[in-house]
C-alpha positions as CSV (number, residue, x, y, z in Angstrom):
1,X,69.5,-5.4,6.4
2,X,73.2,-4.9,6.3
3,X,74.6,-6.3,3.3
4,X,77.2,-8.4,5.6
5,X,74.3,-10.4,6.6
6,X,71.8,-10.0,3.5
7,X,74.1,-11.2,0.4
8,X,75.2,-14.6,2.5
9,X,71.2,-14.7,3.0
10,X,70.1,-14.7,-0.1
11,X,72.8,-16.8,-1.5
12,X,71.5,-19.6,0.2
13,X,68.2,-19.0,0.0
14,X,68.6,-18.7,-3.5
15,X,70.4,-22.8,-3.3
16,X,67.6,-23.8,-1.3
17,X,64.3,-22.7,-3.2
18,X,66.2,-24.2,-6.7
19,X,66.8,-27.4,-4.7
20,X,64.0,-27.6,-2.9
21,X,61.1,-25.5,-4.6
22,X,58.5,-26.1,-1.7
23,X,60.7,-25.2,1.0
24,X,59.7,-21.5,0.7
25,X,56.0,-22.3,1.6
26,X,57.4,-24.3,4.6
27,X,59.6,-21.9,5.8
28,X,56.8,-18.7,5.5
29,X,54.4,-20.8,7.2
30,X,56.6,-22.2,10.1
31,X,59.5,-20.1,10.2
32,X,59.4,-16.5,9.1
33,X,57.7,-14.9,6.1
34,X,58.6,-12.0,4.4
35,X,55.6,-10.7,2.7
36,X,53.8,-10.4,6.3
37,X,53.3,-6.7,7.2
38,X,54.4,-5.3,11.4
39,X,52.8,-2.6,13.0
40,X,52.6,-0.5,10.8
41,X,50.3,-2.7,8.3
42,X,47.2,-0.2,8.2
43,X,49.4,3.2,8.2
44,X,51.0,0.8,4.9
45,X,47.2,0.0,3.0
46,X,45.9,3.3,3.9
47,X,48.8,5.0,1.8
48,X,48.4,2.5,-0.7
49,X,45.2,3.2,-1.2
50,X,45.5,7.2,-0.6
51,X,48.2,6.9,-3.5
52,X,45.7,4.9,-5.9
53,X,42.9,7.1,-5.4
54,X,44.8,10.4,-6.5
55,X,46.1,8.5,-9.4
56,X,43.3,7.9,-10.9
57,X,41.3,11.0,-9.6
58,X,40.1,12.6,-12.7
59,X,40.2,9.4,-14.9
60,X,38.0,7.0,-13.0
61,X,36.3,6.0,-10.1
62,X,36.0,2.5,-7.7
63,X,32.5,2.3,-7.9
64,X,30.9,-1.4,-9.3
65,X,34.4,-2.3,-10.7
66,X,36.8,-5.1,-10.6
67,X,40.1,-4.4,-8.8
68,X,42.9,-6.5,-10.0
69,X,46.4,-6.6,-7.9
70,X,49.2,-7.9,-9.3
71,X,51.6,-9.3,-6.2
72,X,49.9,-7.6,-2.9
73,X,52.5,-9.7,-1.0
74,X,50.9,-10.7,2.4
75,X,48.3,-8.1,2.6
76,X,44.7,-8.1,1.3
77,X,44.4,-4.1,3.0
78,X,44.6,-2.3,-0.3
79,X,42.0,-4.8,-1.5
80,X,39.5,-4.1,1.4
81,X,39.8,-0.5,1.4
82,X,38.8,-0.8,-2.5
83,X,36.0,-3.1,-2.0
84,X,34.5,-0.1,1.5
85,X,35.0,2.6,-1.6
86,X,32.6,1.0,-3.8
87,X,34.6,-1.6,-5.5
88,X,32.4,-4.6,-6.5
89,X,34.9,-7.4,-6.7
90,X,38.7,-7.8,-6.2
91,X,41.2,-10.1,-7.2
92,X,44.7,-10.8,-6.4
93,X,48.0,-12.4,-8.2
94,X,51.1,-13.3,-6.4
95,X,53.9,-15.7,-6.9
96,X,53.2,-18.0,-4.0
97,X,50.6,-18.6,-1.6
98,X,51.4,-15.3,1.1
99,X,48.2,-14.1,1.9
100,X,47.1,-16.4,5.1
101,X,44.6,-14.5,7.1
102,X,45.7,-15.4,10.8
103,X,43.8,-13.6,13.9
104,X,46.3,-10.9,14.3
105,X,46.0,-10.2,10.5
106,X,41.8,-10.5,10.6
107,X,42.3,-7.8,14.0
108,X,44.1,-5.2,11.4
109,X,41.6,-5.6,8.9
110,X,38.8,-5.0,11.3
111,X,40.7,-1.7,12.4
112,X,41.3,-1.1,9.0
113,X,37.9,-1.4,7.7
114,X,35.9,-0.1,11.1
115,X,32.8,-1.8,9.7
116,X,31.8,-5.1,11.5
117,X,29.2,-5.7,9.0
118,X,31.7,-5.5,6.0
119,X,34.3,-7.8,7.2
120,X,32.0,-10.3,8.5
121,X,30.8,-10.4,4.8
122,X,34.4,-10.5,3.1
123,X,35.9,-12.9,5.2
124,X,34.5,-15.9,6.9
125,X,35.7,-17.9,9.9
126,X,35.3,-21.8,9.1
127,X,36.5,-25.0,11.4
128,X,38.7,-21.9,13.1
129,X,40.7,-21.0,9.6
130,X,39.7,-17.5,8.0
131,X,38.5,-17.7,4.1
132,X,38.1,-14.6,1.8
133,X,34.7,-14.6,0.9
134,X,34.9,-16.0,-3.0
135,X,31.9,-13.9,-4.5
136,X,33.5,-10.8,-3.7
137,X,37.8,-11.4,-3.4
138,X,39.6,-14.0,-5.7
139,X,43.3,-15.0,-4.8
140,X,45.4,-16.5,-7.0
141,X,48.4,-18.2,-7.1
142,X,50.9,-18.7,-10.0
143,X,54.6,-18.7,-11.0
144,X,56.7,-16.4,-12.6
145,X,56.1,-17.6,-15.8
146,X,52.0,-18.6,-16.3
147,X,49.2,-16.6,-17.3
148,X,46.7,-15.5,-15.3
149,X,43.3,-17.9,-15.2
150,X,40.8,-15.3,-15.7
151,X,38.8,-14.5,-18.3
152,X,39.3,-11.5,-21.2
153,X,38.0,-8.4,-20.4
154,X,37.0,-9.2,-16.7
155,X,39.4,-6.2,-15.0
156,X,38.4,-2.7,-14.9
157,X,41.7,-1.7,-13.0
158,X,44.6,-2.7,-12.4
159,X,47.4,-2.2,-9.4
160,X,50.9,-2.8,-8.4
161,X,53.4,-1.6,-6.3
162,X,57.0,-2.2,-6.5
163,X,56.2,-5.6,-7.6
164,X,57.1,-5.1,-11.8
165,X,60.7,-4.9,-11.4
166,X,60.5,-8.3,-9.8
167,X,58.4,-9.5,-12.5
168,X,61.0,-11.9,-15.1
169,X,59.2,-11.8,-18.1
170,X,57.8,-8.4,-18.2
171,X,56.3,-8.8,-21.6
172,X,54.0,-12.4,-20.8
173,X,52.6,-10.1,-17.8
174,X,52.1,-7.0,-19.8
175,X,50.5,-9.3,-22.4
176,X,48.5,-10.8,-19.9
177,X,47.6,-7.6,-18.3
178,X,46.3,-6.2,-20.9
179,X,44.6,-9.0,-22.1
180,X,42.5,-8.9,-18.4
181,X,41.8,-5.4,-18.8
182,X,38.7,-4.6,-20.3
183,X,38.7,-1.6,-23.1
184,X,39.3,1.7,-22.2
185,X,40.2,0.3,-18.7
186,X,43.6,1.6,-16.2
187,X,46.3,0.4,-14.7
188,X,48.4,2.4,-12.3
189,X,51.7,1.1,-11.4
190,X,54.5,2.4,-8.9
191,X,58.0,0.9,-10.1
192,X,61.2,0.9,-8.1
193,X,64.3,0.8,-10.4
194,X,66.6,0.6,-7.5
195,X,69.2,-2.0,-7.1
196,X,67.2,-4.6,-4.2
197,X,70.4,-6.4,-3.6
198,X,73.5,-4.4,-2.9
199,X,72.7,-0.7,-2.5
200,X,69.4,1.4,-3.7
201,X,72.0,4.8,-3.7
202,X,74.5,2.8,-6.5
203,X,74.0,2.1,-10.1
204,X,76.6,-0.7,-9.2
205,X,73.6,-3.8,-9.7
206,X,73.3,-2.8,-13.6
207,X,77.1,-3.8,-14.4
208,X,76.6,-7.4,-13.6
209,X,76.3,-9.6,-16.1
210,X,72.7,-11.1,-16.4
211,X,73.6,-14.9,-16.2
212,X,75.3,-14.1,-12.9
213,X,72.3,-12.1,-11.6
214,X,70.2,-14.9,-12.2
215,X,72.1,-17.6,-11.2
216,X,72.9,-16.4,-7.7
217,X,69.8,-14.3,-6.8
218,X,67.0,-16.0,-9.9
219,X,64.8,-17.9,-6.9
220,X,64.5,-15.0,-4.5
221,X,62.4,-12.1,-3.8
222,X,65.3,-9.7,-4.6
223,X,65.9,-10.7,-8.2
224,X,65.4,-7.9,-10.6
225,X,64.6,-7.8,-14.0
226,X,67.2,-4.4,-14.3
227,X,64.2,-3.0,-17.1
228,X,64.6,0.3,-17.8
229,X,61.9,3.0,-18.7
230,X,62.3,3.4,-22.0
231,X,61.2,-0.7,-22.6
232,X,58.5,-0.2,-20.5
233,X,57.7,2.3,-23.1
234,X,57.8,0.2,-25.9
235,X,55.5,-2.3,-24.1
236,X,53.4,0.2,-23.5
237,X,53.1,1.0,-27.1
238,X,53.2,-2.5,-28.1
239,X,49.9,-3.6,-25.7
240,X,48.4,-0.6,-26.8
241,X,48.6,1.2,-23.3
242,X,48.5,5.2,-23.7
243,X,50.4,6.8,-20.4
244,X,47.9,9.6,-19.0
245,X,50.4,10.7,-16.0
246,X,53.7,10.1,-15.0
247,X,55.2,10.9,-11.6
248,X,58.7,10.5,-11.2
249,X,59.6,9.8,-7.9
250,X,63.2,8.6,-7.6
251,X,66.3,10.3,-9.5
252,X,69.9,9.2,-9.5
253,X,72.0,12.4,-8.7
254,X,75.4,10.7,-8.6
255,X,78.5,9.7,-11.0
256,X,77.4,7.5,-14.2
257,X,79.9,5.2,-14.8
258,X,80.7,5.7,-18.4
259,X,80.4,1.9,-19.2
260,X,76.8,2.0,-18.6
261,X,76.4,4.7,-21.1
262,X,77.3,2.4,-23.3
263,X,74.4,0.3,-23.2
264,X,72.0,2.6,-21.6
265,X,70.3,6.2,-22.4
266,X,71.0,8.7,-19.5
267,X,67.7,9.2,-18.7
268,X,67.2,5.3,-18.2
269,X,70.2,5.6,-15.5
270,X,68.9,9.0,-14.0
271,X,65.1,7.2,-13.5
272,X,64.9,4.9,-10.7
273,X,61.7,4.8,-9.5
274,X,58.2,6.2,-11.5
275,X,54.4,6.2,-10.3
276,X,51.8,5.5,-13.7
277,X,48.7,5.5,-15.2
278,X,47.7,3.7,-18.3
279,X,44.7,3.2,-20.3
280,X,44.0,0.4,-22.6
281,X,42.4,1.5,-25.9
282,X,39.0,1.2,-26.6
């Protein structure tokens, strides 16, 4: 979106969900929502999924384990795919209630899947509303600064995609995380470091001064918590999370304003985007 239209956008948006906190589940339901995928939904889960399974090739398998999301955003796909590899439960945690199974969405699944049998045993069609079969996918709901109601130990893996940089208090989720992952279980995580607001090519985001940053952009979807690699690093250490592969998979190639060397490491600025896999110590 052109940042003519998007910056007035999210301005008010921002105003209107800090006003009006339940206006955002009126407007996704009656107006437009965001987190709803186009065409090009399956092409999107299938990659997903592609992506997760060479990840963790070599570390771990789907088969019989719990598949924990962390903010899928308006599609279950990545889920489902899971669950036809073997998975034996999944469960999903988003800010907000986006994942509404309509009949367009339950048609892509079907597609997606190509098993009648499965989908008719994952999700249910009751008084004419579709419902995720509860035995086998869990969705919950929570705001940016809860913990997760599930039990210790009850994840095998868990998955996220560009969703961490939106997170604002990376270290209650990595704490939770890691207290939902079971032992010597994964995580595999694709961040996006990029600015979400202004421009994705410019370092320009990291100059603004938090308090502005969250005052005018704190309620939406674009907020970003500006974290840099090197503290994911120490949360990694701190949860005791050992890294078994790192992908890097955007670089910065332009001009570093001196400033920001200041109160960033080069490589911090130079990283913008990273694909990894974690273990939890046994």
């Amino acid at each position: 979106m052109n940042i003519i239209y998007k910056l007035p956008a999210l301005l008010t948006l921002n105003i209107l969900y800090k006003i009006f906190p339940d206006s955002e589940r009126f407007l996704e339901k009656y107006v437009f929502n965001i987190y709803h995928f186009g065409k090009d939904h399956n092409k999107y889960s299938q990659d997903q999924f592609t992506d997760l399974i060479n990840s963790l090739s070599g570390h771990t398998s789907l088969r019989g384990k719990t598949i924990l999301e962390i903010g899928p955003g308006g599609s279950v796909g990545l889920g489902l795919l899971t669950l036809k590899h073997g998975a034996g439960k999944y469960i999903a945690i988003d800010v907000g209630n986006h994942l509404k199974t309509d009949s367009k969405l339950y048609t892509d699944y079907s597609r997606l899947l190509q098993d009648d049998k499965l989908i008719n045993r994952l999700i249910n069609k009751l008084n004419g509303k579709y419902i995720f079969n509860p035995n086998i996918i869990n969705i919950l709901n929570i705001n940016q600064y809860s913990t997760y109601d599930l039990p210790d130990n009850s994840a095998d893996i868990i998955y996220s995609n560009a969703v961490l940089e939106h997170i604002h208090d990376l270290n209650l989720c990595f704490q939770e995380m890691s207290r939902v992952l079971k032992p010597g279980g994964y995580m595999n995580h694709v961040v996006d470091l990029r600015d979400h607001i202004f421009s994705k090519d410019s370092l320009f985001f990291l100059t603004i001064p938090e308090f502005w940053l969250h005052r005018l952009f704190g309620n939406t979807g674009a907020y970003i918590n500006r974290k840099r690699y090197s503290y994911y690093l120490r949360l990694f250490s701190k949860f005791d999370l050992k890294v078994l592969s790192l992908r890097k998979q955007y670089t910065y190639d332009g001009t570093i304003n001196p400033a920001l060397l200041i109160k960033y490491k080069k490589g911090d600025l130079k990283l913008l985007s990273f694909n990894i896999v974690l273990r939890k110590k046994i």
